[in-house]
C-alpha positions as CSV (number, residue, x, y, z in Angstrom):
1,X,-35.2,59.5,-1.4
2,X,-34.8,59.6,-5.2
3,X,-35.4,56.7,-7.1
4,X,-31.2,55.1,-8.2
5,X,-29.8,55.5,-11.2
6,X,-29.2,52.6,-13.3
7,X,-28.2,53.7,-16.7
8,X,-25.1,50.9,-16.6
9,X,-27.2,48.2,-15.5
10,X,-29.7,48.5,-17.7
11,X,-27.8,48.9,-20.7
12,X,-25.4,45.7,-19.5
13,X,-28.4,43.7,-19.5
14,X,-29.1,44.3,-22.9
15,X,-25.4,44.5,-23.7
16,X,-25.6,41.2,-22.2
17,X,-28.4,39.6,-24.0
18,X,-26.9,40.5,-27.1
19,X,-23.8,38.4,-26.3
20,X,-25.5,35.6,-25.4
21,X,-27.7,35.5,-28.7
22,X,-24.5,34.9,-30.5
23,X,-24.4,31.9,-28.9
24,X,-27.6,30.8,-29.9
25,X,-27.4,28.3,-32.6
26,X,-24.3,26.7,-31.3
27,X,-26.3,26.0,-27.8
28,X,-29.0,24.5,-29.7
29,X,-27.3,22.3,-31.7
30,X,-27.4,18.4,-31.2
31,X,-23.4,17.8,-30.2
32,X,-23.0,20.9,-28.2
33,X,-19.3,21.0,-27.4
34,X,-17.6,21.4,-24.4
35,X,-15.0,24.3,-26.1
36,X,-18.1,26.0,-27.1
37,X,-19.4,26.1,-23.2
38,X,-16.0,27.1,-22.0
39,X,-15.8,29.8,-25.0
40,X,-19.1,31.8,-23.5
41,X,-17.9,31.2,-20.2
42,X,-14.9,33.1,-21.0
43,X,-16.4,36.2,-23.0
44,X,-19.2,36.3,-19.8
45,X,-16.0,36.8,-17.3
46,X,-14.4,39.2,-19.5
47,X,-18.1,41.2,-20.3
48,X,-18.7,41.4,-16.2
49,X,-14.6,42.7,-15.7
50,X,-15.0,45.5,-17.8
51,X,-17.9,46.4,-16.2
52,X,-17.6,45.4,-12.1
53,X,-16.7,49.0,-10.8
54,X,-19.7,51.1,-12.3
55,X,-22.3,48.3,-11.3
56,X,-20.9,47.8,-8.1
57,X,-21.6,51.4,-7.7
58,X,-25.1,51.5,-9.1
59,X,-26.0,48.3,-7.1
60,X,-25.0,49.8,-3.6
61,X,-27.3,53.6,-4.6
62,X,-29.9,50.9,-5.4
63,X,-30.2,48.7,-1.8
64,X,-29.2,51.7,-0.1
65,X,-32.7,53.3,-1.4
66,X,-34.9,50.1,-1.8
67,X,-35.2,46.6,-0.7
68,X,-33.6,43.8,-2.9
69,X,-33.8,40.2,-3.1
70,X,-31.2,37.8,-4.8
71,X,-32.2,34.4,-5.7
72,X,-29.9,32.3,-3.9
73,X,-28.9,28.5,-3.2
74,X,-30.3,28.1,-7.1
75,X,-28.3,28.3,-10.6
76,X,-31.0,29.5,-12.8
77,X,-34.2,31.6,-12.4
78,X,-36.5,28.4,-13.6
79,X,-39.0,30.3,-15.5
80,X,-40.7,27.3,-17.3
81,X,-41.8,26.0,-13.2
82,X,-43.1,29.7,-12.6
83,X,-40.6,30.1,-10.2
84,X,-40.5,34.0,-11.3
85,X,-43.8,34.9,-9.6
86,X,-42.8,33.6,-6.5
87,X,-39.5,35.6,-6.1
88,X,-41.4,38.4,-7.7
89,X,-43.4,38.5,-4.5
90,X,-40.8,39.8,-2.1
91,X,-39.2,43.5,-2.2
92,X,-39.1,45.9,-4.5
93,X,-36.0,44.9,-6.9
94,X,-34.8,41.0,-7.7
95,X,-31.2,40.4,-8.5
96,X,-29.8,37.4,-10.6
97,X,-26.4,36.4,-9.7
98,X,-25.3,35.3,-13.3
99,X,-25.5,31.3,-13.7
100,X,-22.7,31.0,-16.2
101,X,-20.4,32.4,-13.4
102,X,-21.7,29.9,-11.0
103,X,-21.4,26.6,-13.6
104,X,-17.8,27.4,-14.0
105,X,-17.0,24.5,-11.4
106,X,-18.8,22.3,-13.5
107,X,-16.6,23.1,-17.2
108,X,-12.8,24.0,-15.6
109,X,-11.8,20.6,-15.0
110,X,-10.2,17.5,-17.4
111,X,-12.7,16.6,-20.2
112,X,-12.7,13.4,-19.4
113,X,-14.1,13.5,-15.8
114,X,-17.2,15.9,-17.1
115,X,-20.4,13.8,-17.2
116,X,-21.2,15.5,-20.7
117,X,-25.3,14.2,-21.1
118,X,-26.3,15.8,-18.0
119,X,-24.0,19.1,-18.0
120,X,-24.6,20.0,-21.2
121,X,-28.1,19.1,-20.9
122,X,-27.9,21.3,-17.2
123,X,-26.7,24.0,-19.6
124,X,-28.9,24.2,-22.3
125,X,-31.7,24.3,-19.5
126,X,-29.7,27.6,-18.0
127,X,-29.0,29.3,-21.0
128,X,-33.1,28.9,-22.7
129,X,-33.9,30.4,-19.3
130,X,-31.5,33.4,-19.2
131,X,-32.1,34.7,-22.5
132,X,-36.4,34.4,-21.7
133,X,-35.6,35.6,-18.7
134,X,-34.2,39.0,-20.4
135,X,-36.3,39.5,-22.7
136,X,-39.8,38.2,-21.7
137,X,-39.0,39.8,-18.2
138,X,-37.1,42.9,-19.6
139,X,-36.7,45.1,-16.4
140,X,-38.0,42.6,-13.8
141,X,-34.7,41.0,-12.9
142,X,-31.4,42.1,-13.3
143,X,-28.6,39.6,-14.0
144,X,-25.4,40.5,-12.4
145,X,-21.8,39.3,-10.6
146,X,-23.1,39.4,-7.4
147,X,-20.5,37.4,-6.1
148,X,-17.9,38.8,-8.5
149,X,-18.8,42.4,-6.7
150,X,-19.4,41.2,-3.2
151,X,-15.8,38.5,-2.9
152,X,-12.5,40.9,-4.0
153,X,-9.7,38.7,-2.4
154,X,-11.0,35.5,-3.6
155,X,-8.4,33.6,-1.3
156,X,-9.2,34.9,1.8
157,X,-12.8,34.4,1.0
158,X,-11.9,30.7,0.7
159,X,-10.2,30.9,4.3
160,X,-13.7,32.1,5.3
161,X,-15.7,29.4,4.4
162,X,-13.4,27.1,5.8
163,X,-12.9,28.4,9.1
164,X,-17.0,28.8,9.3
165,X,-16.9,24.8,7.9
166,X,-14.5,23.9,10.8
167,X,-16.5,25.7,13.2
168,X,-19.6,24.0,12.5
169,X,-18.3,20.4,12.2
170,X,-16.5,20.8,15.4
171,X,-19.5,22.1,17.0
172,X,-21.5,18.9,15.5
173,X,-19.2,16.7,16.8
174,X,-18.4,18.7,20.5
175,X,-15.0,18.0,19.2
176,X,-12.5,20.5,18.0
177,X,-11.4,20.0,14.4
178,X,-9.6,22.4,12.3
179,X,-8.6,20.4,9.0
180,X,-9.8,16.8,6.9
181,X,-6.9,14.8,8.1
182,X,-7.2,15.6,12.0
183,X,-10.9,14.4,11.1
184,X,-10.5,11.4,8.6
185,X,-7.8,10.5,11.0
186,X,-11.0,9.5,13.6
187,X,-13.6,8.4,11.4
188,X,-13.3,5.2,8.7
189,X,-17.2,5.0,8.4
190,X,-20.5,6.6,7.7
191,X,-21.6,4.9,11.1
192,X,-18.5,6.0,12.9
193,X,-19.7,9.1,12.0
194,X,-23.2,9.1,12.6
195,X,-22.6,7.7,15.9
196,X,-20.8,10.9,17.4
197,X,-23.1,13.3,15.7
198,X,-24.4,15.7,18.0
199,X,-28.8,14.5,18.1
200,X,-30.2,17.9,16.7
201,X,-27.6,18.2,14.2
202,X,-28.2,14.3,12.9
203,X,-32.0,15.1,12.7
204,X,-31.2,18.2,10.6
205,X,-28.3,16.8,8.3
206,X,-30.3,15.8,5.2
207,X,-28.9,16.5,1.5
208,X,-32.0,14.9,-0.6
209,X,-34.9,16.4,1.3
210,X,-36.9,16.2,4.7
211,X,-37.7,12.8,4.3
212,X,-33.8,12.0,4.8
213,X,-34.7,12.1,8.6
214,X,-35.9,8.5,8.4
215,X,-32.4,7.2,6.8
216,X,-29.7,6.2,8.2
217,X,-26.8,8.3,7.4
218,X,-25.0,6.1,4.9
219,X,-28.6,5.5,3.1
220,X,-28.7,9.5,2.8
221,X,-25.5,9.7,1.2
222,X,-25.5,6.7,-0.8
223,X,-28.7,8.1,-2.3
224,X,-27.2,12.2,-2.6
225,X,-24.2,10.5,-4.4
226,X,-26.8,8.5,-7.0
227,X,-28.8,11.9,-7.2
228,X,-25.5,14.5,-7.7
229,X,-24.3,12.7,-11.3
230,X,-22.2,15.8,-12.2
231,X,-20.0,15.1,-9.1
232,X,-20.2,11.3,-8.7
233,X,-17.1,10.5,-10.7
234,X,-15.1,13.2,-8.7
235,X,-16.1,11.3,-4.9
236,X,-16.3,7.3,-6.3
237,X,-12.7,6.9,-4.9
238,X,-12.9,8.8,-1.9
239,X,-12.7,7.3,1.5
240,X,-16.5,7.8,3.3
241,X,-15.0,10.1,5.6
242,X,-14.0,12.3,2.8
243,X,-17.2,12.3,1.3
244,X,-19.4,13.1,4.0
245,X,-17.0,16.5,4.2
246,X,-17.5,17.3,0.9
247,X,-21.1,16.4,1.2
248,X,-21.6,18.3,4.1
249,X,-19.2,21.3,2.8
250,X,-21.2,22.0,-0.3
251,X,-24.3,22.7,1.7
252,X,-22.5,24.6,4.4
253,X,-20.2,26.7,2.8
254,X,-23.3,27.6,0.1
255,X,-25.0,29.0,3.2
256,X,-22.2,30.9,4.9
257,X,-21.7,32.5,1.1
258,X,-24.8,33.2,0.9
259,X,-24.8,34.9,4.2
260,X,-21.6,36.9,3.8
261,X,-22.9,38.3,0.5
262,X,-25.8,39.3,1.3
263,X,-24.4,41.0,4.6
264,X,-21.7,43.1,2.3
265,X,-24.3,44.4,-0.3
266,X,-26.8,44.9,2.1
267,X,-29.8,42.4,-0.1
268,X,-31.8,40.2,1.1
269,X,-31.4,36.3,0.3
270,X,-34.6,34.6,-1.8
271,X,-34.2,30.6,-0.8
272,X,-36.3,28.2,-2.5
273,X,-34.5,25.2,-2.4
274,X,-36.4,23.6,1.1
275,X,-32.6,21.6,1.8
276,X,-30.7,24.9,1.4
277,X,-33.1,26.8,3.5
278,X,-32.9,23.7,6.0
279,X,-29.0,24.5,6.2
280,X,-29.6,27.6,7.4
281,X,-31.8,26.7,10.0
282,X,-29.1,24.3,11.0
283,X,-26.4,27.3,10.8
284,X,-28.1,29.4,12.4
285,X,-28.9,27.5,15.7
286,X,-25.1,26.5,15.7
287,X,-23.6,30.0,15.8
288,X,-27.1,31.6,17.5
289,X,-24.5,33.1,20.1
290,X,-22.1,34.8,18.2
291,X,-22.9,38.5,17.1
292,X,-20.5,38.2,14.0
């Protein structure tokens, strides 16, 4: 089989580089602000729109013909950690899903509730490694809207991760649950939680690492919630029922995403995060049965 065509996504890369360079010495200065952030964040939606038909095209000639990788359950490549090599290792072509896509959560709500030292910090980070990333590695990686291409009724997708979120809990639980009240409704407390959870699926239920095993499920999130700053301030008032779900959903849903992505391109998912990849170990023995 002849080798793709990818006139369009070669040129967007560089297209795309050249946007981001304008951004350059704002990034870098000392009081990055957050209209600045938002600003790129914009023009990267609006540079992706205009171009989200052709590259869908080129993208499904290219897995149709060879065998691609997307990094996955990860923001940024991490090319100061060497993290490149490794995902260089598997397959023949290595996607990017773009990062300022994915940091969108962390800029589109009120100013106040941002925690501004570490997201801009987390940005800075994101952006130095996107712009080595295409030009050190020109033609190594490709950075794309994978999910832009893959979700077109974003709604719907929504409903998707839900219902697979529903149908996991109620499977940890061997208790049927279809929405947070029916569920916060039965449990007040981390302990009133932990105490109905299925064995396998408390072993398996970590969100810091592999050494969560040892804690007691209030210790684990308790120590998640210190760990996650850019979040904290959204959960402090919740009731602990609520934030084991969104604990728990974050991980979950990131997995059945990740999952339903990669089954609609037809690419392969590159996990290097071990509590991601420990997700879909837990996933996949819960819904081992089910062909769909």
């Amino acid at each position: 089989m002849n080798s793709p065509t990818l006139i369009n996504i070669q040129k967007a890369q560089e297209e795309y580089l050249e946007l981001l360079t304008q951004y350059k010495e704002y990034v870098h200065e000392e009081g990055l602000s957050i209209t600045i952030i938002c600003a790129l964040l914009d023009e990267v939606k609006c540079f992706w729109l205009e171009r989200l038909k052709i590259i869908e095209f080129e993208l499904d000639e290219l897995a149709e013909s060879k065998t691609c990788f997307v990094l996955s359950g990860a923001i940024f490549l991490n090319v100061p950690e060497y993290e490149h090599y490794y995902f260089k290792s598997f397959g023949d072509c290595h996607l990017l899903p773009d990062p300022f896509l994915k940091m969108e959560l962390f800029f589109r709500i009120p100013e106040e509730k941002i925690n501004y030292n570490f997201t801009t910090t987390y940005f800075k980070r994101v952006f130095i490694d996107t712009i080595e990333t295409l030009t050190t590695y020109k033609g190594s990686f490709y950075v794309l809207p994978i999910h832009e291409i893959s979700v077109e009724d974003p709604q719907k997708h929504r409903e998707l991760l839900d219902t697979f979120f529903w149908r996991f809990i109620s499977n940890a639980f061997n208790s049927e649950f279809k929405n947070n009240e029916e569920f916060c409704s039965k449990y007040r407390s981390f302990e009133d939680i932990e105490g109905d959870l299925n064995d396998f699926v408390r072993e398996h239920l970590i969100f810091n690492g592999f050494s969560d095993s040892k804690l007691s499920l209030r210790e684990r999130l308790e120590q998640y919630r210190g760990e996650q700053t850019n979040i904290s301030s959204l959960i402090a008032d919740r009731s602990e029922a609520q934030r084991f779900l969104i604990s728990v959903f974050s991980y979950v849903s990131q997995i059945a995403d990740i999952l339903y992505i990669c089954s609609i391109l037809r690419i392969n998912p590159f996990i290097r995060f071990d509590v991601t990849l420990n997700y879909l170990t837990l996933v996949m023995y819960t819904f081992i049965e089910e062909k769909t």
